[in-house]
C-alpha positions as MATLAB code, in Angstrom:
seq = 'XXXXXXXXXXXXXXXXXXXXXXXXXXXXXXXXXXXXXXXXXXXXXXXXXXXXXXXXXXXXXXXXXXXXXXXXXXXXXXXXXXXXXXXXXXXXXXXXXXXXXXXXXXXXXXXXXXXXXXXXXXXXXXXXXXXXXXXXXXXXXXXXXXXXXXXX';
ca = [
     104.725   96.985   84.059;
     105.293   96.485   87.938;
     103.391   99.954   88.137;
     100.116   98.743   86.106;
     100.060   95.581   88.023;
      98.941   97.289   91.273;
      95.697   98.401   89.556;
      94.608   94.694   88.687;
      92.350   95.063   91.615;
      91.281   98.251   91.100;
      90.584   97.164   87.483;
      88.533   93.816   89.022;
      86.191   95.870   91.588;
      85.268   98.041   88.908;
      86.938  101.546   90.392;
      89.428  101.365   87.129;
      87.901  101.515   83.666;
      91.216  102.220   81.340;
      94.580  103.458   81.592;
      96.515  105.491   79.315;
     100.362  104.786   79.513;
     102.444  108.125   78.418;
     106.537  108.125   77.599;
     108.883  109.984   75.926;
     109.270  109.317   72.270;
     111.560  106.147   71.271;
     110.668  104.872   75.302;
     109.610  101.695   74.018;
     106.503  101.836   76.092;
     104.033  101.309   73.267;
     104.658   97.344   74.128;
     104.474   97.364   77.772;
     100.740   99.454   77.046;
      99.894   96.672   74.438;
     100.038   93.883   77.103;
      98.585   95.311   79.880;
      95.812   96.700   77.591;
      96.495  100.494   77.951;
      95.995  103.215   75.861;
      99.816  104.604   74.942;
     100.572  108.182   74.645;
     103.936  109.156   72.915;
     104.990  112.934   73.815;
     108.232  114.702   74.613;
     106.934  116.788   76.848;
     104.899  116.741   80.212;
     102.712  119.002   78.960;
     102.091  117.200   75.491;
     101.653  113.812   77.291;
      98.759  114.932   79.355;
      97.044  117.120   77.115;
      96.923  113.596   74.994;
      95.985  111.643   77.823;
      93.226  113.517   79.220;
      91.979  113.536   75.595;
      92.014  109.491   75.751;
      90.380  109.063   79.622;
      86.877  108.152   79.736;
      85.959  108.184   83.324;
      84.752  111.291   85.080;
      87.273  110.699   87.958;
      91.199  110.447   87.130;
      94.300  108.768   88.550;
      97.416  110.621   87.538;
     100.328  109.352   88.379;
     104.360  109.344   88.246;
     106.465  105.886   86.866;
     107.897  103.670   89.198;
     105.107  103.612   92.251;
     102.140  101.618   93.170;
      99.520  102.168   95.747;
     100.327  100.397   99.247;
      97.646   97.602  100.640;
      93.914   99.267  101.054;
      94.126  101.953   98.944;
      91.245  100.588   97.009;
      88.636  100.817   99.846;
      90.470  104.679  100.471;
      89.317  105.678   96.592;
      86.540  104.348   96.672;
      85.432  106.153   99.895;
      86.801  109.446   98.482;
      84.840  108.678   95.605;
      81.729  107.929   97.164;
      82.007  110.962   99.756;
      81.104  113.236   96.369;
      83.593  115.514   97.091;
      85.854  114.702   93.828;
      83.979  117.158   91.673;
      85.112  120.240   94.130;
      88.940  119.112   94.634;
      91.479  117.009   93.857;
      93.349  114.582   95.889;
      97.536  114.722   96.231;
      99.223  111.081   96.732;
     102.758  111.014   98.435;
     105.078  108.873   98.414;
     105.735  106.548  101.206;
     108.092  108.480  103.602;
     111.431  107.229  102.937;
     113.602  109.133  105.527;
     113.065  109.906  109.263;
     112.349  113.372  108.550;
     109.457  112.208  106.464;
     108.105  109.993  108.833;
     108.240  112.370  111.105;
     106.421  115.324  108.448;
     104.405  113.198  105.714;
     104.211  116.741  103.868;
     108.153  116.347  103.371;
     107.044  113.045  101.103;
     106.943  113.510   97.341;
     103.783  114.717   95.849;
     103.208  111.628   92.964;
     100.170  111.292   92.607;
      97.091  113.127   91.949;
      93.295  111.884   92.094;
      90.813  114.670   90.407;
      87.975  115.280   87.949;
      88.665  114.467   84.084;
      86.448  118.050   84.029;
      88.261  120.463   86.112;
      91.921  118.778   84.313;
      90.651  118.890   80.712;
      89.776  123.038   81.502;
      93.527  123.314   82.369;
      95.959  125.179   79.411;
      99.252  123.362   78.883;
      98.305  120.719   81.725;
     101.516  119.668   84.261;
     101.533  117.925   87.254;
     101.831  121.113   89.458;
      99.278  123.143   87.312;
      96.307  120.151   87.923;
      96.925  120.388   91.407;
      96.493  123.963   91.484;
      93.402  124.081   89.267;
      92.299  120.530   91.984;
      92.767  122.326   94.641;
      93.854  119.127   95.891;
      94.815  118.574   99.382;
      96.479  115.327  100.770;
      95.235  112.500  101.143;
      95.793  110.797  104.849;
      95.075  107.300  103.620;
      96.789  106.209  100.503;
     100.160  106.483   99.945;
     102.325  105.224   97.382;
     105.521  102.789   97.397;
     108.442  103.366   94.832;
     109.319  100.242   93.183;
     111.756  101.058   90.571;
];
């Protein structure tokens, strides 16, 4: 839930139409998604949970990312000018995680790769969908300007 409320702005300015939740079977999740007004995928697999959620999304731009982060203060303006530059229907864009560690202070690249901002088009075209295989098929190359906080 702490993840979902970081989009409330998002959500409120209009870059956020829905959001599909997706969990392991017997996760509980399905009530979490119910409050915050999510579509809830149930899957056992990563595979099976993306396939199902890229089914479900209805924008033409995506947000795909892990449990247990939300996006650090601006990142709203940041999507919205990646969106606006027109460049989401050639390649994705990676999200890290805020650098934890002197080493990834000092190399960002270091930070985990959580997130992933693409086109519902050039996912949905992509056989047994994981994280690493929509990046791939994005082409997606890091973003300088968002970055996302674990909170779990």
């Amino acid at each position: 839930m702490r993840s979902l409320s970081g989009f409330v702005s998002a959500s409120v300015d209009g870059l956020l139409r829905d959001a599909v939740l997706a969990g392991p079977p017997q996760s509980e999740l399905e009530v979490i998604a119910e409050h915050a007004g999510c579509a809830f995928v149930e899957a056992a697999s990563e595979s099976d949970a993306l396939r199902q959620a890229l089914a479900l999304a209805r924008g033409s731009d995506l947000l795909i990312l892990h449990a247990g982060h939300v996006p650090e203060t601006g990142w709203v303006e940041a999507v919205g000018e990646l969106l606006a530059s027109g460049q989401m229907a050639e390649r994705g864009f990676l999200l890290r995680a805020s650098p934890d560690t002197a080493a990834e202070r000092f190399f960002p690249a270091l930070a985990p790769a959580i997130g992933l901002i693409a086109s519902r088009k050039i996912c949905a075209s992509v056989k047994a969908p994981s994280f690493a295989r929509l990046v791939k098929a994005t082409r997606a190359r890091p973003s300088q300007r968002i970055n996302l906080r674990r909170i779990m």
